[in-house]
Structures are given as C-alpha cells and as structure tokens.
C-alpha positions in Angstrom: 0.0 0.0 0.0 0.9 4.0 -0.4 3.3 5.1 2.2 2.0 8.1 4.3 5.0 9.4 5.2 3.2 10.9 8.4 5.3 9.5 11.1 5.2 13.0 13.4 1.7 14.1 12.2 0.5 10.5 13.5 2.7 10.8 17.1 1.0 14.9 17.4 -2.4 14.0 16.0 -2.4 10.8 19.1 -1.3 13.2 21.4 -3.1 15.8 21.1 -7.0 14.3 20.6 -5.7 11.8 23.6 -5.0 14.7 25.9 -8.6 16.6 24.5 -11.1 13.4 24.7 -9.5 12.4 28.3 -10.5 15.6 29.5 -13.7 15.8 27.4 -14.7 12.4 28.3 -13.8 11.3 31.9 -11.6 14.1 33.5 -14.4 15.7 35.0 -16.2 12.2 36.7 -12.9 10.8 37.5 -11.9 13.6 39.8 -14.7 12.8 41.9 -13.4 9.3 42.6 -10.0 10.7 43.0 -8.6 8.4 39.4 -5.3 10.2 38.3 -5.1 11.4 35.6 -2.0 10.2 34.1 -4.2 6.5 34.4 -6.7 8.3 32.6 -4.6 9.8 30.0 -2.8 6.3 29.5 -6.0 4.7 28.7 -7.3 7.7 26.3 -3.7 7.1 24.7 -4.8 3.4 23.7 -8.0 4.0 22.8 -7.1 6.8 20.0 -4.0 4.5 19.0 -6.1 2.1 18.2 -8.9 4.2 16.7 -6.5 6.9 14.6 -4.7 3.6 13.5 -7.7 1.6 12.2 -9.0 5.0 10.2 -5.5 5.7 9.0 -5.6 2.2 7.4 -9.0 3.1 5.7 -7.0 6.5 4.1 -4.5 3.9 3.3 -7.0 1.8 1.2 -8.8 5.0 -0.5 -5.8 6.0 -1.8 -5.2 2.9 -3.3 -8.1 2.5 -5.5 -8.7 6.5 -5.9 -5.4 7.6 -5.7 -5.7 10.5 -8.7 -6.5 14.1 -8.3 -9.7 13.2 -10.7 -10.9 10.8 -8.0 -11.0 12.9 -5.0 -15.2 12.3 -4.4 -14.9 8.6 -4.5 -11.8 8.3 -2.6 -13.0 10.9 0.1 -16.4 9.1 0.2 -14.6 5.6 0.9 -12.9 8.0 3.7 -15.8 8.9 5.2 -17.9 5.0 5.1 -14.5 3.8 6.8 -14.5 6.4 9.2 -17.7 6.2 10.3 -18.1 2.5 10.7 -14.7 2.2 12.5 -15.4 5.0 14.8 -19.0 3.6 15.6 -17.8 0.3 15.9 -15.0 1.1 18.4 -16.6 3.5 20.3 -19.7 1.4 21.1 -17.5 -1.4 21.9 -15.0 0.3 24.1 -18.4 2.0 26.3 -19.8 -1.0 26.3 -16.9 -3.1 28.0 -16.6 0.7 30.7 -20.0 0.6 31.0 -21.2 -3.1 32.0 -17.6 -3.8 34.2 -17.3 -0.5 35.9 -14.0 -0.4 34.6 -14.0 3.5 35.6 -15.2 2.5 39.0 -19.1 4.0 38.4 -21.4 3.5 35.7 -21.5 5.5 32.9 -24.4 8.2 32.4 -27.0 7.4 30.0 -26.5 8.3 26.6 -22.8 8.3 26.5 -23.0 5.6 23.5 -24.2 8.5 21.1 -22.1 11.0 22.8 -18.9 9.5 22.3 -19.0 8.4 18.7 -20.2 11.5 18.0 -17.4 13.6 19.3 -15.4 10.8 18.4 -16.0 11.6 15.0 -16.2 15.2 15.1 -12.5 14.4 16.5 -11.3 12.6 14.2 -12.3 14.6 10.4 -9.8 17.4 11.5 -6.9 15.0 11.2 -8.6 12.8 8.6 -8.9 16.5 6.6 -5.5 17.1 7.2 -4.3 14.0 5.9 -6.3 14.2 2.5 -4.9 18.2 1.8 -1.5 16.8 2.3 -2.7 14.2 0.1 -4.0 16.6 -2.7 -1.7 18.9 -2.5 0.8 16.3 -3.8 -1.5 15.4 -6.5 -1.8 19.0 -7.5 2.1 19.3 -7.6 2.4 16.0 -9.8 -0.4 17.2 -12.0 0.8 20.5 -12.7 4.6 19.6 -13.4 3.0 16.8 -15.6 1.0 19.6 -17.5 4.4 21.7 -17.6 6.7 19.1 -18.7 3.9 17.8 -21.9 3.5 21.8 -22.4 7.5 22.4 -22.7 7.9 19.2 -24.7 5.2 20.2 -27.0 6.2 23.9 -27.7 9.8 22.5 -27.9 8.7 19.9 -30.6 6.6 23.3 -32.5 9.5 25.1 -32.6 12.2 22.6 -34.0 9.5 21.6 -36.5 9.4 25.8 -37.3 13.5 25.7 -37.3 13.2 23.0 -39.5 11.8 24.7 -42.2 13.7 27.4 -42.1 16.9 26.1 -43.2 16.5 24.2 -46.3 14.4 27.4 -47.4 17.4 29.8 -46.6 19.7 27.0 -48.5 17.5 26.7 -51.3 17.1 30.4 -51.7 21.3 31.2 -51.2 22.1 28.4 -54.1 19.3 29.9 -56.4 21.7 33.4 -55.6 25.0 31.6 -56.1 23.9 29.5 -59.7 23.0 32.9 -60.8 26.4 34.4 -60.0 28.4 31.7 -61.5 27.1 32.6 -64.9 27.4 36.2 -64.3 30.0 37.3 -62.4 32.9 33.9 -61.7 34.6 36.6 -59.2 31.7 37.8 -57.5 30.5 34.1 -57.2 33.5 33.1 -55.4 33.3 36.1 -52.5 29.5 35.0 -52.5 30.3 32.0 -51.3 32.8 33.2 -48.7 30.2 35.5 -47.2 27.8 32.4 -47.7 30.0 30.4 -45.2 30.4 33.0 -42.9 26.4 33.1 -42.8 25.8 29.6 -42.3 28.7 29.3 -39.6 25.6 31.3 -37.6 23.1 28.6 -38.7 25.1 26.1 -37.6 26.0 27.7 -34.3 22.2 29.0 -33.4 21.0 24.8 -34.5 24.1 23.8 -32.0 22.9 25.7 -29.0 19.6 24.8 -29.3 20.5 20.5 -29.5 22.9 22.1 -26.3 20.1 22.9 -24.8 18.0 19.7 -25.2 15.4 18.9 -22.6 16.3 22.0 -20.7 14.3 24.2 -23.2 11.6 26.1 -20.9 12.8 24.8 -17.7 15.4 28.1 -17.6 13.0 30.1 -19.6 13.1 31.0 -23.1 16.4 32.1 -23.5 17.6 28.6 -25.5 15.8 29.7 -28.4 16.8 33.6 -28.6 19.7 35.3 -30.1 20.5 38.8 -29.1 19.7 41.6 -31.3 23.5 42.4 -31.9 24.5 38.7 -33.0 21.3 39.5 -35.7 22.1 42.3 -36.6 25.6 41.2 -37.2 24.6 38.3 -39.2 22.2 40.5 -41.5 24.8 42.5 -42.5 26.6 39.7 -43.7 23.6 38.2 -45.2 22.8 41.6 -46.7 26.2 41.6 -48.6 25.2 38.1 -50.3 22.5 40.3 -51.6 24.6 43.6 -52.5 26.5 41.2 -54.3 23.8 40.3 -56.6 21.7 43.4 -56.5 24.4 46.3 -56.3 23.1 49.2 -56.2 20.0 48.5 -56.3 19.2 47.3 -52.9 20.1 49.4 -49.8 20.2 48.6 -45.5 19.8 51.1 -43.7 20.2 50.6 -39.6 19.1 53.0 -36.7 18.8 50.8 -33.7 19.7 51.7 -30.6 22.5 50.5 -29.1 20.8 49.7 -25.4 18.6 47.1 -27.0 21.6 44.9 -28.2 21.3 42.5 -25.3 17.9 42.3 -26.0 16.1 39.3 -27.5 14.8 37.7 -31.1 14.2 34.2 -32.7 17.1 33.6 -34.6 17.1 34.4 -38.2 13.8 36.7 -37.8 15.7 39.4 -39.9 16.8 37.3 -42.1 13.5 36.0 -43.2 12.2 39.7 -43.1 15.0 41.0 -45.5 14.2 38.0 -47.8 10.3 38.6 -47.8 11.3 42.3 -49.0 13.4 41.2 -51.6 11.3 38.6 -53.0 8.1 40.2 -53.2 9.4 43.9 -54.7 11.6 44.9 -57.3 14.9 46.7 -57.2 16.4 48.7 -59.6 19.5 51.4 -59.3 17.1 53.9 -60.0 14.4 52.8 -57.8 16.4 51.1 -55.0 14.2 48.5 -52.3 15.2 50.5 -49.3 15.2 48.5 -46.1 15.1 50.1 -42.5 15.9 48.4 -38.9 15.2 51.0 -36.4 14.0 50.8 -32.9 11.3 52.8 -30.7 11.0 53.5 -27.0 8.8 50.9 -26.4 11.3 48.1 -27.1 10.1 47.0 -30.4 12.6 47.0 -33.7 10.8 47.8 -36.8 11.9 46.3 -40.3 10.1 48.3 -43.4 10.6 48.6 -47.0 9.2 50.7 -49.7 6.5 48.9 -51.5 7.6 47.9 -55.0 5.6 45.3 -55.9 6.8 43.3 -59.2 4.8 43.1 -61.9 4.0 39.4 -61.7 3.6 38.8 -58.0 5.6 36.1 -57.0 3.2 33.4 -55.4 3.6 33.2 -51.6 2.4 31.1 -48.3 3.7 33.8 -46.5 5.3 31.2 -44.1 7.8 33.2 -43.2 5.8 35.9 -42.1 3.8 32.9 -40.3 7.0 31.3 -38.7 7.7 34.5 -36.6 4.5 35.2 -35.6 4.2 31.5 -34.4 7.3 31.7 -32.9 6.6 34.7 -31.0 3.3 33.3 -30.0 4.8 29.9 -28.3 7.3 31.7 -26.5 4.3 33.7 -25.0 5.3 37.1 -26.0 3.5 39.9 -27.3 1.5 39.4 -31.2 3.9 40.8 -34.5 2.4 43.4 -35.9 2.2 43.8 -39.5 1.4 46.8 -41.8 0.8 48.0 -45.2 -0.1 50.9 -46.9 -0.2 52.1 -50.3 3.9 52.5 -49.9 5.7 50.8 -47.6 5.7 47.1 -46.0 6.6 47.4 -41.9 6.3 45.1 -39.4 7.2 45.4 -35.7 9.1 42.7 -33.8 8.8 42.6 -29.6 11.9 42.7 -28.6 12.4 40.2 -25.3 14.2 41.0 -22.0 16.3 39.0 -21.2 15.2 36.8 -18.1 17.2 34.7 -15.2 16.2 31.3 -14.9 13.8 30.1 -13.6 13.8 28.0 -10.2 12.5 24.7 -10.7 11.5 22.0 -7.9 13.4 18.9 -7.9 
C-alpha cells in the first residue's frame, strides 16, 4: 500500500486528541473518585492509538483505489464510510466493556454511547482533513509539473519543427543566388560564397545551441531559443552583402537601432526571413532602389520596413515566413507581431524580449 510518510503528524495528531477526549470524556467524573489522571490519559492514549490507526488504514485503502486528483469524491467518500463504521464500531465497543464492568469505578451516564461516537468523530475529520490536503496537495504538484513538462515538450517539438523549415528554405534560396552568379559574375561568385559560409557558420552555431540545450528548453526560460539583437544584426549585414552582391546598387540597408537594446532578444534568423520577404516580393532597380530600414522605438520594439515595390507578376507566396515568426513569437508567449501595409511601404514590428534569469525549478 501507499506510504504516508506521516510519522510525526501521527505521534502529534495521538497526542493531542488523547489529551482533549480524556479531558472531554472522563476528567471531570474521575476527579470525583479521586482516578489520576496520568491513568486516565494512558488509557485515552490506547483508545485513539487504536482508533486513529484503524481510520489511518482506511486512508490507506482510498488512496489505493482513488489515488488520482480526478478521483477525490470517490476516494474521500470511501474515507468517510470507513471512518464512520470504525469509529461507531469502536466507540460502542470500548463504552460497552466501561459501561457493564465498571471499569471506571461508576457507571456510565445514560447516553454516553451516542455522545462518544459523536465527538469521536467530530474528533477525528480534522486530522482525517489534514491527511487528504497533504494528500491533494501532492496530487496538484504532480499534475501540474505533468502539465508543464507535456506543455514544454510540446512547444519544444513546434519550434524545432518551425527551425526545421527554415533552413533548407534559406539554403534553397542562397544556391538559387550563387547559380546565378556563377554565370554572371565567376569573381563575384566566389566572395558570395565566402560571405555564404560566414552566414551559415551562424546557422550552424544558433542549430548547436539549441540541440545544447535539449530537454532543458523552458525549464530556464526562453532564452535557449533567442539570439540577441546584436548577433542578428551582425549576421544580416553579412547576409545583406550576399545580396549587394547580386543586387548592387540596387538594394540598400539602412540601420538605426539603438544601441541599449543589443542585449535584447529575437528568434534567430527573424531578420533574415524579413529581408528575404522584402526582396522577394518587390523589385529593385539602381534607379528605384528597395530600401530597407531596422530602427527601434521606446517601447522596445525593432521595426523592419521597405518601400513597396511590388513586381509586376507577383511572386506566389504562403507567407510562411511571415507565419513562422509570428508563431514563434506566439509559443514563447510574448507579445503578437504586428504587420502593416499601406499604399507605400511594408513594416512590421518585432517585440523585442528582456532578457530573463532562470527560472527555479523543484526537484
């Protein structure tokens, strides 16, 4: 059967309702026939030794059949049956054998059958209570770090399936660049690809700290699956000179973010799927260059925005993305991307996070 684990709540629980019922029950009567009362505390000792232990076997049974936080009404009314047949039963016994041998020295006043099972009883559902909101309290616990751990594995398993797409589309898009360049430009091709590597040394590295991080993710809060804003806005410029490469002058960055939000937060490669979405979806032309802008407000939020120049045959889009950050930002429980168009411009507005300690976890 379940172990209590209530060895001092059992020795204070005896004590105390021993010392209470002797002085409820016979104190009073047994001062009149001069009985001491250590005799009569020894014998109210027995009596809720046997009693407490017979009812703690009947928790003992409850929670073996209803031991889940789900079946609190039928374990609590097996408590309660047990209780009150064992406390009837012992009660009635125990007044019984005082009552027909004197054993107190006088008889017993009528009605004292009724009045000690009752306050028997009443006696015994405080520590009975006690016992089952120790009991659920656990079960809470164990449900709720259940919930967690399914939760984290869950949002970890939605975001390496988002990771997962972003690669091979960042890799499909980069060689698309580089096969161009080969027929163009043999010499620009060749420092593509040497800005190429330097970028995906930054893929590999953020896809290496998050395996690092494993079945920690959550536990120590987000932070596994964030970059800060400077290594991203690092790796954009270097990104952003693949593109330069190809586009020239037709493509410009410009960057006005503030300098305190550098240790701030941001999905990895968020920029770099923003920049992309820009260029893919507008032309760019030396005379009508795709301007691109990173700036940064009070409120903590960056801002990417482009001039709208949309191609004349719209290149078909998911917009995924456009839905991989959003989803992102939405499992890590931060506040909702904002996107925004007008007649002229693209813009949307990335939370930045704060970066927060870890969490403290119970073992």
């Amino acid at each position: 059967m379940d172990k209590l684990n209530d060895k001092w709540l059992r020795v204070i629980a005896i004590l105390v309702v021993a010392v209470v019922a002797n002085f409820v029950f016979y104190q009073p009567d047994n001062d009149v026939q001069h009985i001491s009362w250590l005799k009569g505390l020894l014998i109210s000792l027995i009596e809720w030794i046997i009693l407490l232990e017979v009812n703690r076997q009947g928790i003992r049974v409850a929670r073996r059949y209803y031991p889940r936080l789900a079946q609190t009404r039928q374990r609590i009314a097996l408590e309660l049956s047990w209780f009150v047949a064992a406390t009837v039963a012992h009660r009635v016994i125990v007044t019984y054998i005082y009552d027909v041998t004197h054993f107190w020295g006088y008889p017993l006043p009528g009605g004292t059958y009724w009045v000690t099972t009752l306050v028997s009883f009443l006696f015994t559902l405080p520590v009975a209570a006690i016992y089952e909101g120790r009991h659920l309290y656990r079960q809470w616990r164990i449900t709720y770090y259940e919930a967690e751990q399914l939760k984290r594995e869950n949002l970890q398993s939605q975001l390496d399936s988002l990771k997962a797409q972003i690669n091979p589309h960042f890799l499909f898009n980069s060689l698309s660049t580089l096969s161009s360049l080969v027929a163009e430009d043999p010499k620009q091709a060749e420092r593509f690809i040497e800005e190429l590597a330097s970028v995906y040394r930054y893929l590999l590295q953020t896809n290496h700290d998050d395996r690092e991080a494993g079945g920690a993710a959550f536990r120590s809060g987000a932070n596994q699956h964030l970059t800060t804003l400077e290594q991203e806005l690092q790796f954009i410029r270097a990104y952003f000179h693949l593109l330069q490469m190809r586009f020239g002058r037709s493509i410009e960055l410009d960057i006005a973010v503030d300098e305190r939000y550098y240790n701030f937060l941001l999905p990895p490669l968020t920029l770099q799927l923003l920049v992309e979405n820009a260029v893919k979806h507008n032309t760019a032309m030396p005379n009508r260059p795709l301007l691109i802008r990173l700036y940064t407000d009070e409120a903590r939020n960056l801002f990417v925005m482009n001039n709208l120049q949309k191609k004349a045959n719209a290149v078909p889009s998911n917009q995924m993305g456009l839905r991989n950050i959003a989803t992102k930002y939405r499992l890590l429980r931060q506040a909702e991307v904002v996107i925004k168009q007008t007649d002229t411009i693209f813009q949307v507005m990335i939370p930045l996070i704060e970066v927060t300690p870890p969490e403290f976890t119970d073992q």
